[in-house]
C-alpha positions in Angstrom: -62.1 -31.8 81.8 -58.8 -33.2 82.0 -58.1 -36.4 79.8 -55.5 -38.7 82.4 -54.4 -38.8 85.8 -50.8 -38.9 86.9 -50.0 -40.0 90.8 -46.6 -40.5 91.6 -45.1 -40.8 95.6 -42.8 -42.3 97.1 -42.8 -46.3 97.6 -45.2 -47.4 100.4 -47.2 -44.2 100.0 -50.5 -45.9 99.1 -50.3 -45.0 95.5 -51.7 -47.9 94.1 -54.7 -48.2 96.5 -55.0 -44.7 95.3 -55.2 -45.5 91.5 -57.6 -48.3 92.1 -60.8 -46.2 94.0 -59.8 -43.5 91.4 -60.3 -46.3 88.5 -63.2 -48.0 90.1 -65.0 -44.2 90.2 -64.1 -43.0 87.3 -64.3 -46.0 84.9 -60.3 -45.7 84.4 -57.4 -47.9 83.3 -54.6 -48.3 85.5 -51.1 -47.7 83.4 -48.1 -49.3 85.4 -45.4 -46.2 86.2 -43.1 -48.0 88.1 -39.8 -49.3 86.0 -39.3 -52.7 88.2 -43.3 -53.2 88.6 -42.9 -54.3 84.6 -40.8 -57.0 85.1 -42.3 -60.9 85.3 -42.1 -63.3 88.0 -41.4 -60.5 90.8 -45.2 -59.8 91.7 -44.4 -59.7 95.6 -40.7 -58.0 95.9 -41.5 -55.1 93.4 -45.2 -54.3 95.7 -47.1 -55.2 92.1 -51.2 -55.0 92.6 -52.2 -58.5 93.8 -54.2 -60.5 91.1 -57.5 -59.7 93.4 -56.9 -55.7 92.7 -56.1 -56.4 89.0 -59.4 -58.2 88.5 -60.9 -54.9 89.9 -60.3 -52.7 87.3 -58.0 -52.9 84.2 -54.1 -52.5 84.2 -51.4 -52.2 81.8 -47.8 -52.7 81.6 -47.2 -54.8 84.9 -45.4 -57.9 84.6 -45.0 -58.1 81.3 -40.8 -57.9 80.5 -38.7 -61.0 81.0 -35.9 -59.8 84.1 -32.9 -60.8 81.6 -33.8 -57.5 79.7 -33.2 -53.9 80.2 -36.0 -52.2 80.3 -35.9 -48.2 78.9 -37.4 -45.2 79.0 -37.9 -44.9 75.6 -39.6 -48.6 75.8 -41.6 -47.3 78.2 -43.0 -44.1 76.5 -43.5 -46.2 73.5 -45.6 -48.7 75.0 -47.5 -45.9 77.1 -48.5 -44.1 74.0 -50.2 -47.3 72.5 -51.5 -47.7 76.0 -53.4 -44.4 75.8 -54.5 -44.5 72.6 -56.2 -48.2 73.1 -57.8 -46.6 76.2 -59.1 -43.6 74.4 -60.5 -46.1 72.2 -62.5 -47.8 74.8 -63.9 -45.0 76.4 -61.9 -45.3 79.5 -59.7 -42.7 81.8 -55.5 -43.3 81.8 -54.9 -43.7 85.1 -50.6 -43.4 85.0 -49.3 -44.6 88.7 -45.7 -45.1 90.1 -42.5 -44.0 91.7 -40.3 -43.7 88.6 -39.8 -39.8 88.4 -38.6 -39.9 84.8 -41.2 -41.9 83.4 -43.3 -38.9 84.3 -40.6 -36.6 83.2 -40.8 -37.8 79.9 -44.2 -38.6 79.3 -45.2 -34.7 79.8 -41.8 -32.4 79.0 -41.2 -35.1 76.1 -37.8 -37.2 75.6 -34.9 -36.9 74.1 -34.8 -38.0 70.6 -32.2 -41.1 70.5 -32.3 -43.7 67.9 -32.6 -47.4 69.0 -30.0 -49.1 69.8 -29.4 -52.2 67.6 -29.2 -55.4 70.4 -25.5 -56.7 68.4 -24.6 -53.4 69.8 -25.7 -53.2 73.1 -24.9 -56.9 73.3 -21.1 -56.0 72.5 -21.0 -53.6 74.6 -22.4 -55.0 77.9 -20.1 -58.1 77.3 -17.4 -56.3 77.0 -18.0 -54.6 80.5 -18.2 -57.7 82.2 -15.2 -59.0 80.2 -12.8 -56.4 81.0 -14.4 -53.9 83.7 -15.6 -50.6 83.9 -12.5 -48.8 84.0 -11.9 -50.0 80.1 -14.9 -48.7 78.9 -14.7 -45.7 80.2 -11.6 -44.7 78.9 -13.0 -45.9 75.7 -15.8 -43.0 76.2 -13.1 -40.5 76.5 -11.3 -40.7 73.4 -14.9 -41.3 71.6 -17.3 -38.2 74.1 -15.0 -36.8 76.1 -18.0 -34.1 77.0 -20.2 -37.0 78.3 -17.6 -39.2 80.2 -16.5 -36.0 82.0 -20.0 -35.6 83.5 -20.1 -39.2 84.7 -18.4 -40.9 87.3 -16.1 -43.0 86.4 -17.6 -46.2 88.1 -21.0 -45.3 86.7 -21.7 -48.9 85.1 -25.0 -48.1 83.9 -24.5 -44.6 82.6 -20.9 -44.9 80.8 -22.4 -48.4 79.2 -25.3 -46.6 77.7 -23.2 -43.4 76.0 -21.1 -45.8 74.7 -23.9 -47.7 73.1 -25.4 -44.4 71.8 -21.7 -42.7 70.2 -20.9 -46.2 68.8 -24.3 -46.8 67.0 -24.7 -43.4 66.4 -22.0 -41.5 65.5 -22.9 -39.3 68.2 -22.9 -38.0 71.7 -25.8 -38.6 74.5 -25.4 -35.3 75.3 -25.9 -34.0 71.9 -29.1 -36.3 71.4 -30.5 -34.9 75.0 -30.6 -31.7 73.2 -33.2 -32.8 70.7 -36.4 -33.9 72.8 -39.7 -35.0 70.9 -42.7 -33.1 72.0 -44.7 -34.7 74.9 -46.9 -37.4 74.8 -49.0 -36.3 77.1 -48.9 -32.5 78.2 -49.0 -31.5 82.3 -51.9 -28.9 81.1 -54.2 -32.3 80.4 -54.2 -34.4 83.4 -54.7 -33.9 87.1 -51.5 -34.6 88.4 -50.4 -35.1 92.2 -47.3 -36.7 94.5 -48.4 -38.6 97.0 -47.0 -37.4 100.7 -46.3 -39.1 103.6 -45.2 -38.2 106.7 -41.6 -39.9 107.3 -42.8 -41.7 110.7 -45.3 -43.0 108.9 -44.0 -44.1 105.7 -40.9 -45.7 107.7 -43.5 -48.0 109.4 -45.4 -48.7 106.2 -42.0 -49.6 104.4 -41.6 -51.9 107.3 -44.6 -53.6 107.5 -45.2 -54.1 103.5 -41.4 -56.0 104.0 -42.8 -58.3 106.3 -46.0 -58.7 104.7 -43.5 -59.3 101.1 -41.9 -62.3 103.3 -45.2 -63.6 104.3 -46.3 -64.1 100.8 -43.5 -65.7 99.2 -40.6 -62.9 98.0 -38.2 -65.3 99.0 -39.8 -67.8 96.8 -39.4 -65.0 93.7 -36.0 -64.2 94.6 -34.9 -68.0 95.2 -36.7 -68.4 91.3 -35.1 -65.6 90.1 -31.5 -66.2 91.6 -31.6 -69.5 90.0 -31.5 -68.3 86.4 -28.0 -66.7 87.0 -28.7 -63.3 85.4 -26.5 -60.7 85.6 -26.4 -58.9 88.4 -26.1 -55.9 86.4 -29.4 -56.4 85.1 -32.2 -53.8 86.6 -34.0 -56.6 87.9 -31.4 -58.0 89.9 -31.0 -54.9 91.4 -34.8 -54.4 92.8 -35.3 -53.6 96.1 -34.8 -56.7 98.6 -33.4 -58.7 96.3 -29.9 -58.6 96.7 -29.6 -58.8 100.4 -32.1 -61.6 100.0 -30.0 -63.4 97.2 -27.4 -63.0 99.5 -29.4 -64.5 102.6 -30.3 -68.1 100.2 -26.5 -68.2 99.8 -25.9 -68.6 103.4 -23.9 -65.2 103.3 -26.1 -63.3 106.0 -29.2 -63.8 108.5 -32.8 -63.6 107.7 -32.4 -60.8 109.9 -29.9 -58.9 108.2 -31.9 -59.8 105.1 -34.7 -58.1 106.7 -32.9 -54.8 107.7 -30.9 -54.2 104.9 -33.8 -54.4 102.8 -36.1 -51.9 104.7 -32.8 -49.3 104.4 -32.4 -49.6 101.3 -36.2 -48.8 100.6 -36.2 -45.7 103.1 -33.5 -44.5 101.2 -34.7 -45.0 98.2 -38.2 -43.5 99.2 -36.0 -40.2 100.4 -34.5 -39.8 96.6 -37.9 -39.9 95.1 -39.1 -37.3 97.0 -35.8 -35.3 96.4 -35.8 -36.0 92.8 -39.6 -34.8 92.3 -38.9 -31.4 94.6 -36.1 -30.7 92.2 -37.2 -31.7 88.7 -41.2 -31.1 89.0 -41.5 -28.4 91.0 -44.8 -27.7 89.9 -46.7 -31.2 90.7 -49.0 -30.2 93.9 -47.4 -32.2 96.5 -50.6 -33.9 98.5 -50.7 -35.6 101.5 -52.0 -39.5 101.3 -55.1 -38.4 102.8 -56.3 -35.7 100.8 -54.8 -37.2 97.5 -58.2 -38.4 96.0 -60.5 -35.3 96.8 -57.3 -33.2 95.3 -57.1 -35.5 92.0 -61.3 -35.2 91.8 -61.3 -31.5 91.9 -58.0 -31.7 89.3 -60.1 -33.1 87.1 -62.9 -30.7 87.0 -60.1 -28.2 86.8 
């Protein structure tokens, strides 16, 4: 038998839904796969399982990180591997669901092997990028890893922050620590393992109607809460899906409408780079329509 089940998909693809009859069956434990479905306070705009599903079955590592933080793979694996072994120790199946491709990435081809990164560090570094720009930094990365910042763009905020981090705390470049990758935590030979297909009619319409049914029960309200605390907008939190066109709607900047719209795109388009990303990194997860997806994991299982 295998020992864990791994469903990934695109947003809106019924995933969750999916992990909850699975759990409910199997006696399983539903491990949170999704990087913005960890952060508190954002229950509605990030698609979280309601409070009703939760009571249904167990789940871990949803809502848990405070939206000022930044929130990392290595966190993540971290916390997952405590995850697993507390639900080994009950008895229970890991259920691992989400749409964050290199969470899975990493949890069964391993990560790469960089230190932490003290917070006076990353503290320095991400207020000197709001101090004096991107462009500052980045030139700063080329006299320290001129091998890394030549396979960034040079507006990547994110990426040029983070090797800077790593070479300054370090010593070292990201690229050299990406050659070094811990052995996985959990191997793709031990779980059942499936991404979640929709056709794109379908999922369109789902994306739209889980936006309206967000507005209905109070993302505005989270956002409004949120927008309030004057994070930076930097932060991967203030960068969820719907809320910065709906920060930008309690501002007076743009319609509900508008609000409404560019939200949706931004979701479609984000639900296309999943399904690109998984096609070209794990080319060997069975790719299942919605459907089918909980006979397929059933029979992975006996596998």
């Amino acid at each position: 038998m295998k020992q864990a089940v791994l469903i990934a998909g695109p947003t809106a693809s019924g995933k969750s839904a999916l992990a909850l009859a699975l759990a409910e069956r199997l006696g399983g434990t539903i491990v949170n796969a999704d990087s913005m479905q960890v952060y508190a306070g954002l229950r509605v705009i990030t698609a979280r399982p309601t409070e009703e599903e939760e009571a249904r079955a167990p789940h871990l590592l949803y809502g848990h990180i405070d939206p000022a933080e930044t929130y990392s793979t290595g966190q993540w694996l971290r916390e997952v591997a405590q995850a697993l072994d507390d639900i080994a120790a009950a008895g229970r199946v890991p259920i691992i669901v989400g749409g964050t491709g290199l969470y899975f990435k990493v949890l069964t081809e391993g990560i790469a092997a960089v230190p932490a990164i003290s917070a006076e560090i990353r503290g320095n570094v991400r207020e000197r990028l709001k101090r004096d720009g991107v462009s500052t930094l980045y030139a700063e990365l080329i006299a320290r890893d001129p091998v890394t910042a030549a396979r960034l763009m040079p507006l990547d905020r994110s990426r040029i922050a983070r090797a800077l981090e790593v070479v300054l705390a370090t010593g070292r470049s990201i690229s050299d620590w990406h050659g070094e990758n811990t052995a996985p935590l959990l191997p793709a030979e031990r779980a059942a393992r499936i991404f979640v297909t929709v056709e794109r009619a379908e999922l369109v319409s789902r994306i739209e109607a889980r936006f309206a049914a967000m507005m209905d029960a109070g993302a505005l309200d989270e956002v409004k809460a949120l927008g309030a605390r004057d994070l930076d907008p930097l932060l991967p939190a203030m960068k969820a899906h719907g809320v910065p066109w709906l920060i930008r709607l309690l501002k007076g900047d743009i319609s509900r409408e508008e609000a409404v719209a560019g939200s949706i795109m931004d979701t479609r388009r984000y639900a296309k780079r999943q399904h690109t990303w998984f096609r070209g990194q794990m080319k060997d997860w069975p790719m299942i329509p919605a459907g089918e997806a909980f006979d397929a994991i059933m029979r992975g299982l006996a596998a």
